[in-house]
C-alpha positions in Angstrom: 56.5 133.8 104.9 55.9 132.0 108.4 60.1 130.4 108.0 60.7 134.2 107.3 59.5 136.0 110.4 60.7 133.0 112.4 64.1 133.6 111.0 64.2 137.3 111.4 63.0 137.1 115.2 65.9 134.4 115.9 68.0 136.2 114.0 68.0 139.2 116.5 68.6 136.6 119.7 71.8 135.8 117.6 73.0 139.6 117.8 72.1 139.3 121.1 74.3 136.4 122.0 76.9 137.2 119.5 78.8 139.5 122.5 79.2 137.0 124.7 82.8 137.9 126.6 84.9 135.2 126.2 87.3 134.0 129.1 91.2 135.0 128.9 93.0 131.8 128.2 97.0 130.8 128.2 96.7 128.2 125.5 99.0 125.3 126.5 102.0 125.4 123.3 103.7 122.2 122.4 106.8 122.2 120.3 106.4 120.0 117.1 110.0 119.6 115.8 113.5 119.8 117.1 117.0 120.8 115.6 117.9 117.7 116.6 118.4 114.5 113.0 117.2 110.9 113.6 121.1 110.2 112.8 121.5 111.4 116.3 119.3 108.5 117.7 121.5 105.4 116.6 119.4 103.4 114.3 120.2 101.1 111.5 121.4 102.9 108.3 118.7 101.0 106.3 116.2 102.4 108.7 117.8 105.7 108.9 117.5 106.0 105.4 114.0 104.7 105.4 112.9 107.2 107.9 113.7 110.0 105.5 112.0 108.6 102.8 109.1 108.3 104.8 109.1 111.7 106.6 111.0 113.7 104.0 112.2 115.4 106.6 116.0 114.9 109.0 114.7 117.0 111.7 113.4 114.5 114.8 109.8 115.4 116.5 109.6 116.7 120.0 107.9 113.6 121.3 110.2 111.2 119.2 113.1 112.7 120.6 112.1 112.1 124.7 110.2 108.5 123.7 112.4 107.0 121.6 115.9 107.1 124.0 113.4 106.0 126.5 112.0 103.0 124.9 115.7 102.1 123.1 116.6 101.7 127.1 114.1 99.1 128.0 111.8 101.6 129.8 108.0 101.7 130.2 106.4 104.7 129.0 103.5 107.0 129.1 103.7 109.2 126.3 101.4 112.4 126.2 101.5 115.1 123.2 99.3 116.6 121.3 97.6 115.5 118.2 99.7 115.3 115.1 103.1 115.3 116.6 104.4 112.1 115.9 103.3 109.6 118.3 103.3 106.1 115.9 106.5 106.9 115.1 108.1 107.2 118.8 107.0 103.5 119.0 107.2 102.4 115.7 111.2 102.8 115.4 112.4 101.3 118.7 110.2 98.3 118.0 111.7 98.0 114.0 115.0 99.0 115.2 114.8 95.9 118.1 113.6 93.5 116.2 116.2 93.7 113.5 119.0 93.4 115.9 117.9 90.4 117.3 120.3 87.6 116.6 119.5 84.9 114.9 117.2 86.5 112.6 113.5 86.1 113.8 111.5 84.3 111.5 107.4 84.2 110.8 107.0 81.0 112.7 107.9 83.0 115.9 104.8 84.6 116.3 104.0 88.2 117.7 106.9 89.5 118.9 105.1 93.4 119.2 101.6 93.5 120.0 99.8 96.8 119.0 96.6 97.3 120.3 94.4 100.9 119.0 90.7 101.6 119.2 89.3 101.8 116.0 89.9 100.2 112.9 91.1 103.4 110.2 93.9 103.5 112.8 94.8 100.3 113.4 94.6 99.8 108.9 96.7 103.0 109.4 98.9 101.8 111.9 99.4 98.5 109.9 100.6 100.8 106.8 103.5 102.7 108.8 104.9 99.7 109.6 104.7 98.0 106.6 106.9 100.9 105.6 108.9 101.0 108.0 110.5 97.0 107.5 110.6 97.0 104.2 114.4 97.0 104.7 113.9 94.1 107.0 112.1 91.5 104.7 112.3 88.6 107.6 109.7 91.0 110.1 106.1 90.7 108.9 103.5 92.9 110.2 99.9 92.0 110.3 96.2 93.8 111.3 93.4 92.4 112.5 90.1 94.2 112.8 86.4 94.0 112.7 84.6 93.8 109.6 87.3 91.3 107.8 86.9 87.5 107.5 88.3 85.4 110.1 89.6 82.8 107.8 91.5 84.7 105.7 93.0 86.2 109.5 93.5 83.0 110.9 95.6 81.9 107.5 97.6 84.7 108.0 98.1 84.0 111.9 99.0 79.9 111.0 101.9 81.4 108.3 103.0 84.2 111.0 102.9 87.7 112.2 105.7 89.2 114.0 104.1 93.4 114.5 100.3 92.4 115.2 98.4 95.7 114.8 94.9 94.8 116.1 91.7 96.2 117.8 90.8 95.0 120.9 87.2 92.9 120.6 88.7 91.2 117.5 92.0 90.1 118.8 89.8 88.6 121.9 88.2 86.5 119.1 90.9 84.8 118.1 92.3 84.6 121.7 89.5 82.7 122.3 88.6 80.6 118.9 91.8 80.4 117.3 94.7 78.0 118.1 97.1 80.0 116.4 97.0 82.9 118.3 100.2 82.2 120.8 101.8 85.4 123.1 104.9 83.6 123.9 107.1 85.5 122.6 105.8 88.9 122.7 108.2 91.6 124.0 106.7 94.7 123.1 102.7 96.1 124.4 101.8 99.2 122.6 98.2 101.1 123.6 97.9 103.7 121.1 94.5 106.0 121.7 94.8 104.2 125.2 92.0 106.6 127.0 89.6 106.0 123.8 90.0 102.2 124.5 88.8 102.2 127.9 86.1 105.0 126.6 84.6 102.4 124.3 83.9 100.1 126.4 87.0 97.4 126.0 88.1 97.3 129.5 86.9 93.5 130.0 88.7 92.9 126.2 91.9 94.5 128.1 91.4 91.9 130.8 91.6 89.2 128.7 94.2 89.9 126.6 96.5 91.1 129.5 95.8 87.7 131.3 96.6 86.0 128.3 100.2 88.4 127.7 100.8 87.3 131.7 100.5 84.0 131.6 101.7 83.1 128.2 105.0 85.1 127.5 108.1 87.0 128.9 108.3 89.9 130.3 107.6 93.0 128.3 107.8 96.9 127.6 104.7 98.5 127.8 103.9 102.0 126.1 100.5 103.9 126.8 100.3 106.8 124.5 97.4 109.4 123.5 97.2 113.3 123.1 94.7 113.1 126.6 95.2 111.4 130.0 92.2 110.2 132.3 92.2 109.1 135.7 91.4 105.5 134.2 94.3 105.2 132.7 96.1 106.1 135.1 94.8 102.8 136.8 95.5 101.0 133.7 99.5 102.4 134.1 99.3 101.3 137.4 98.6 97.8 136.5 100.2 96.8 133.6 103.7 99.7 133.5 107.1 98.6 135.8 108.7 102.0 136.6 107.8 103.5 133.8 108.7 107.4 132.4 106.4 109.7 131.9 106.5 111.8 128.6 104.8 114.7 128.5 106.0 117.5 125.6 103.9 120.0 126.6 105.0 120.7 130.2 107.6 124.0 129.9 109.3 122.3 133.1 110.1 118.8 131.6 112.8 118.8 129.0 113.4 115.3 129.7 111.7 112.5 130.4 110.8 112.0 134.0 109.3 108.9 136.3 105.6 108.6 136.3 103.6 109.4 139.2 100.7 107.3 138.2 97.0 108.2 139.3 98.5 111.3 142.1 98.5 113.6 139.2 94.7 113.5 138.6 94.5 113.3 134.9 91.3 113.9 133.2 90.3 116.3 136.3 88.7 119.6 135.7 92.0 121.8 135.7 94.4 119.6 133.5 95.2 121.7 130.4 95.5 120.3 126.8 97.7 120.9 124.0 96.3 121.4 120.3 98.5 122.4 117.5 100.2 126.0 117.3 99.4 126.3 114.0 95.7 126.0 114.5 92.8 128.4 114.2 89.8 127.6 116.6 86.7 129.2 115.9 83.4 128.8 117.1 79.9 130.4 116.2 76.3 131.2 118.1 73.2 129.7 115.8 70.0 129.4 117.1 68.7 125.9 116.0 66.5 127.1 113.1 69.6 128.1 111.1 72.2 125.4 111.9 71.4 123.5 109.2 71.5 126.6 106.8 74.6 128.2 108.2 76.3 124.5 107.8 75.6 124.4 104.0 77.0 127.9 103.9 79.9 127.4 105.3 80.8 123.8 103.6 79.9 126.1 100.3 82.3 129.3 101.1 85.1 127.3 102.5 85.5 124.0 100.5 86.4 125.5 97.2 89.8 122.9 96.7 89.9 122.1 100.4 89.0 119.5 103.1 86.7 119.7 105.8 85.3 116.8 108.3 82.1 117.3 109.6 81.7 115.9 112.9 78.2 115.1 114.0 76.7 112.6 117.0 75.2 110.1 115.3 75.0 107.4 112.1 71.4 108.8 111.4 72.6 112.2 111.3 75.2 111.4 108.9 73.5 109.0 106.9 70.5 111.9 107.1 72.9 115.1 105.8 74.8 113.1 103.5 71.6 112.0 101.4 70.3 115.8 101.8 73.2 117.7 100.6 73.7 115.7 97.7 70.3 116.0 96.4 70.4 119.9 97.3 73.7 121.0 97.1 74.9 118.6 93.9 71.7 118.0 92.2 70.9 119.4 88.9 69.2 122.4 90.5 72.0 123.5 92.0 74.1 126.4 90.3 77.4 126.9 92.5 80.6 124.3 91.7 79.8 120.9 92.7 80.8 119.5 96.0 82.3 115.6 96.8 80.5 114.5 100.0 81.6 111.2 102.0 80.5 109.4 104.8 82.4 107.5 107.5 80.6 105.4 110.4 80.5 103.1 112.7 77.4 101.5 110.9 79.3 101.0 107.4 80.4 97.9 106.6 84.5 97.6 107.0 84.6 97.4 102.5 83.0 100.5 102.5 85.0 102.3 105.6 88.0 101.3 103.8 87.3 102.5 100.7 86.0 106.1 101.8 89.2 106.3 104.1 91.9 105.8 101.4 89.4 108.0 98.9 88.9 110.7 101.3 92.9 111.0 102.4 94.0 110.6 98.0 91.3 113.8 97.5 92.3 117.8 96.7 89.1 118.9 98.2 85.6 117.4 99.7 83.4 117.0 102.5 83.8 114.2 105.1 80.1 113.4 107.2 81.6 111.6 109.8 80.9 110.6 113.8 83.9 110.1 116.2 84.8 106.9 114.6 87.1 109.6 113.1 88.3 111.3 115.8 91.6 110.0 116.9 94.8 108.6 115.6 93.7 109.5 111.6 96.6 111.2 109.4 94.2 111.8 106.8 96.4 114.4 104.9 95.9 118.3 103.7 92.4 118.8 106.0 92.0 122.7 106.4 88.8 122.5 108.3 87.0 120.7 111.3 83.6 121.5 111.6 82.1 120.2 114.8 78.3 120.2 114.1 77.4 118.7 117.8 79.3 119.5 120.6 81.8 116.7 121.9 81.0 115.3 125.1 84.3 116.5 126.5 87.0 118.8 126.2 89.4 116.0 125.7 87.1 114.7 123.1 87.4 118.5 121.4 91.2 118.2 121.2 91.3 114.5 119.4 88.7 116.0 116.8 90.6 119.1 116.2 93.9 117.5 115.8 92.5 115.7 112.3 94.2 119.1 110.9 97.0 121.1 111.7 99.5 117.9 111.8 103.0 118.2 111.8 103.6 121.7 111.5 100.4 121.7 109.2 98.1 125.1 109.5 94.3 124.4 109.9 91.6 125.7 111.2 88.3 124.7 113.3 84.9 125.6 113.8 82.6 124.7 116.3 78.7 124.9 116.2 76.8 126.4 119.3 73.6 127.1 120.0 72.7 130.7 122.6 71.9 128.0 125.0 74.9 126.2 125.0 77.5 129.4 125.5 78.4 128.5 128.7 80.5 125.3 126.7 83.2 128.0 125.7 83.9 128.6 129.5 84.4 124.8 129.6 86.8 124.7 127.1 88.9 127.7 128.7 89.2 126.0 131.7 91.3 123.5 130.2 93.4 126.1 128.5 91.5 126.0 125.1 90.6 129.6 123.5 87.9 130.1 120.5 87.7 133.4 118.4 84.1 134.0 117.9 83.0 133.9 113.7 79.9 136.2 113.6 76.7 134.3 111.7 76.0 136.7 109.3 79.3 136.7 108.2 79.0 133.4 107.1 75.5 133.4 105.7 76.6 136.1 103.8 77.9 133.6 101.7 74.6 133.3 100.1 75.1 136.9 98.1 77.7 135.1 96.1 75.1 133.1 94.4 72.0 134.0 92.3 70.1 130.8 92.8 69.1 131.5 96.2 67.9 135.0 95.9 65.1 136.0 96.9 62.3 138.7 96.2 64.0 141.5 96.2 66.4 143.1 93.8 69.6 143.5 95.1 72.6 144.4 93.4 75.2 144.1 96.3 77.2 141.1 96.7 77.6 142.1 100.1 73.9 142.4 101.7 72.1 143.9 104.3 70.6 142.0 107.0 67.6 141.5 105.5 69.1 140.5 102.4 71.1 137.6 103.6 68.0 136.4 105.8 66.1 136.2 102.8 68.3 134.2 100.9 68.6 132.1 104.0 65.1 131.7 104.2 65.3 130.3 100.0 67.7 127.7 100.9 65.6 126.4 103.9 62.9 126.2 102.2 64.3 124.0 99.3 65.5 121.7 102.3 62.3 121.7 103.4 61.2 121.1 100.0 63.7 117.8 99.4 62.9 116.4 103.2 59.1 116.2 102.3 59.6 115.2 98.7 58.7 111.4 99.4 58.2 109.5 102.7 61.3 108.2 102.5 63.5 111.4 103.2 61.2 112.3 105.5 61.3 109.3 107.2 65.1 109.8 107.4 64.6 113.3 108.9 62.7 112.2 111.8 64.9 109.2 112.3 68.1 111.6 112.0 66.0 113.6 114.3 65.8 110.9 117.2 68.9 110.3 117.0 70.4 113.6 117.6 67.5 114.1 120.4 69.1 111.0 122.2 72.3 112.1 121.9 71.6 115.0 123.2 70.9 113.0 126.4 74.0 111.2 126.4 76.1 114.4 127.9 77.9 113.5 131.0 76.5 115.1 134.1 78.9 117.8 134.8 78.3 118.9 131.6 73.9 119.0 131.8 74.0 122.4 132.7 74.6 123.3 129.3 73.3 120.4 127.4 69.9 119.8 128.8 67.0 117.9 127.2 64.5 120.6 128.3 66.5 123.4 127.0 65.7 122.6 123.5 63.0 124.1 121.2 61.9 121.2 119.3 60.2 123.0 116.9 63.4 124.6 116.2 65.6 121.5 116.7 62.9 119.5 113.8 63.7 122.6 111.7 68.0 121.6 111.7 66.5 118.6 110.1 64.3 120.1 107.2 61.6 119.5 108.7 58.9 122.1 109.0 57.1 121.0 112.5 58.2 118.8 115.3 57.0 115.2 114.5 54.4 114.4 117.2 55.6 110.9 118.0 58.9 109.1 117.4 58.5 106.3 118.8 55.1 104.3 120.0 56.3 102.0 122.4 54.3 101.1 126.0 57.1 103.0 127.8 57.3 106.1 125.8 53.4 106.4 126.4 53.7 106.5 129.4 56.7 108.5 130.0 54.9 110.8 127.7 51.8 111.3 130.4 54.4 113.3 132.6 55.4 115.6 130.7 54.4 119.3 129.8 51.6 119.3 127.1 52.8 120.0 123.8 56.2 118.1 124.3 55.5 114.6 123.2 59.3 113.7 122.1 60.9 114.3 125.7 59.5 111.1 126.9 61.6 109.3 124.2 64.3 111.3 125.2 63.9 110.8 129.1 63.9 107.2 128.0 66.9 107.7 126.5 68.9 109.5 129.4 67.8 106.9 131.1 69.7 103.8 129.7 72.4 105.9 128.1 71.5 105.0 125.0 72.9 106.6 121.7 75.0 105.5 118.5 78.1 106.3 116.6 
């Protein structure tokens, strides 16, 4: 009875909120395809022909027709355009179509000849796969990946037999630079930084060093190509350093129908007014939920909307994910539960690389499911037919909200989004607009509604409408918190997982950058409510019981023991994904 009031006072603050005027916005439009065919371009017949096999489709991408002219002249390029449009491939053809002109014939014992270097390591296993593709009309060119999470031996045999395309993440490819005597860049003539800006955001910059002093000093000289869907004022820097001359390619500017020179760090990128692209073809939605029902209005939705589709969940941390996974299968697909069974996944950075790799190639073969993911997902993934992106947490930055987004609505695709906000946090949609990016507002009880659809979480009242009155529909809400409730204290071991998964999001919550604290501010939350998102019915006294928390913990307001751990937390930065 106690959930119940609760919900029906919150419930009116969400009526409250649910007018907030949303800015005007010119969305940013990026053209995905062209009239013009790739026989236009001049390539091989053998990769002509591969090309359609691959793409079943003669019609050349916006950003592969400015790139790949470009690159096929010897240029340096940084290549901008939005999610989904065709990027690998702008690259992945003038290398192949290079490599297989050169005379005589390159062979394995020649080492990288392209170097390939993308953040995480779905892309860089994805990136591997295109090109494997791509020369199989060219049996003398072998392409090779190396990532975390695989054995070294096994990479270092394939390094002594020879890899001509070397797809690789940054911190392992350091590895070998430094511990294996196969690992020569003599020959390279090609540097590719897909997902550049999410390489310096990870923290690779001194891996980037190191491999660009080893490029230098080692081999020729070299193209360079710096692509992503978002530019930032680092990597501008980075252009600066290692592009000669380069062009600048940038499909979503109405002014530029061709490529034009770069202008390096003078045009500001990543600054509060620079506008972002997302797909035409995409529907971006957000919705106001008071903390109490996020966790309820999340299970509705995945319920109403993943009937034979795909969704991705994104969420800020490993706990969380590890957390929701183990709760929605034991209420959502356990014996109690009366609606069609749902396929859940998970996909982290805490997984080991056997288990990443199998979820990746499950998840993108699958008609319908759930992916529980963090941003380890976020950029470069084709992961194909995905009709929703939920964003459970907020991202940390607008250009962080496109990457997400752009996991659906690929290539033409249609898709759809949806992100989660709290009354608190409305001020995040004016954010958004100011980088050109517009959100139609989904109303709450529109989705909770959902709940009339199904008999097992009615409550005590007889209704006969499939439709429901307010009251209904908080009723039924109030049912299916309670049986999360019920499943978090079960056994100390769920509930442990709760208040871990709790933590976690708490000290995310700190990791927001400064410009953006107005809106995503420790203190702002009601932790009560926030435990509640979590199944839990009170906020857990203590999280952690460490020296400094204690004493953090004096200074603050009575009755709000957990913002010490969370001070703690803003302070060092610390947070996981």
């Amino acid at each position: 009875m106690e959930t119940s009031c609760v919900c029906v006072c919150v419930w009116g603050k969400q009526l409250m909120f649910g007018s907030h005027s949303r800015p005007v916005v010119s969305e940013v439009k990026e053209k995905v395809f062209t009239t013009d065919s790739f026989s236009n371009l001049g390539l091989h017949p053998h990769l002509f022909r591969r090309l359609i096999r691959i793409t079943k489709c003669f019609c050349v991408c916006s950003v592969q027709k400015q790139t790949i002219p470009a690159l096929m002249s010897g240029r340096d390029a940084v290549v901008r355009s939005q999610t989904g449009s065709g990027k690998t491939l702008s690259y992945g053809i003038p290398i192949v179509q290079s490599l297989q002109a050169v005379l005589p014939k390159i062979q394995r014992a020649d080492g990288p000849l392209a170097l390939i270097l993308v953040p995480t390591r779905e892309l860089a296993q994805q990136s591997f796969q295109i090109f494997q593709k791509l020369v199989k009309p060219f049996t003398w060119i072998v392409p090779g990946v190396l990532m975390g999470g695989e054995k070294r031996k096994a990479e270092k045999a394939r390094l002594r037999k020879g890899i001509n395309i070397l797809v690789s993440t940054p911190g392992r490819l350091v590895d070998h630079i430094n511990n294996t005597l196969n690992m020569v860049f003599s020959s390279v003539q090609w540097l590719v930084l897909d997902e550049a800006d999410r390489i310096l955001d990870m923290g690779f910059e001194k891996d980037l060093t190191v491999i660009l002093n080893s490029l230098n000093s080692n081999g020729p000289s070299r193209q360079n190509v710096l692509l992503s869907a978002t530019l930032t004022n680092d990597l501008a820097r980075l252009s600066d350093v290692c592009l000669k001359d380069p062009v600048s390619v940038q499909v979503s500017d109405p002014n530029a129908s061709e490529v034009t020179p770069s202008t390096g760090s003078s045009t500001q990128p990543g600054s509060q007014s620079e506008s972002f692209s997302v797909p035409e073809a995409l529907k971006q939605h957000m919705v106001l939920v008071p903390s109490k029902l996020r966790l309820v209005c999340l299970a509705s939705f995945i319920m109403e909307k993943c009937k034979g589709n795909k969704m991705i969940v994104f969420m800020a941390s490993c706990e969380a994910v590890e957390f929701l996974l183990s709760l929605f299968k034991s209420v959502l697909c356990g014996s109690s539960a009366k609606h069609q069974p749902l396929k859940f996944l998970r996909l982290h950075g805490n997984m080991k690389q056997e288990e990443r790799t199998e979820v990746y190639e499950e998840f993108s073969v699958s008609k319908s499911g759930v992916l529980l993911c963090t941003d380890v997902a976020a950029r470069g993934l084709d992961l194909p037919q995905v009709t929703w992106i939920v964003q459970y947490n907020p991202p940390i930055s607008a250009a962080e909200y496109v990457h997400r987004v752009g996991r659906t609505a690929r290539i033409g695709a249609e898709g759809n989004s949806l992100l989660f906000l709290t009354p608190a946090e409305t001020a995040y949609i004016d954010e958004l607009a100011n980088h050109n990016i517009s959100l139609s507002e989904m109303k709450l009880y529109d989705i909770l509604s959902t709940l009339m659809q199904d008999d097992a979480y009615k409550g005590r009242g007889k209704y006969h409408s499939k439709v429901g009155t307010h009251q209904e529909v908080r009723e039924r809400a109030t049912v299916l918190q309670t049986e999360f409730e019920n499943a978090v204290h079960a056994n100390q071991e769920t509930l442990q997982g709760a208040k871990k998964a709790l933590q976690s999001f708490l000290r995310s919550y700190t990791a927001y950058p400064t410009a953006l604290k107005h809106i995503f501010h420790i203190r702002s939350l009601h932790l009560g409510h926030a435990a509640k998102s979590f199944g839990l019915r009170d906020a857990p006294q203590r999280l952690q019981t460490s020296k400094t928390c204690r004493t953090l913990k004096r200074k603050e307001p009575r009755g709000f023991p957990m913002v010490a751990t969370c001070r703690q937390a803003e302070q060092t930065g610390e947070t996981s994904y």
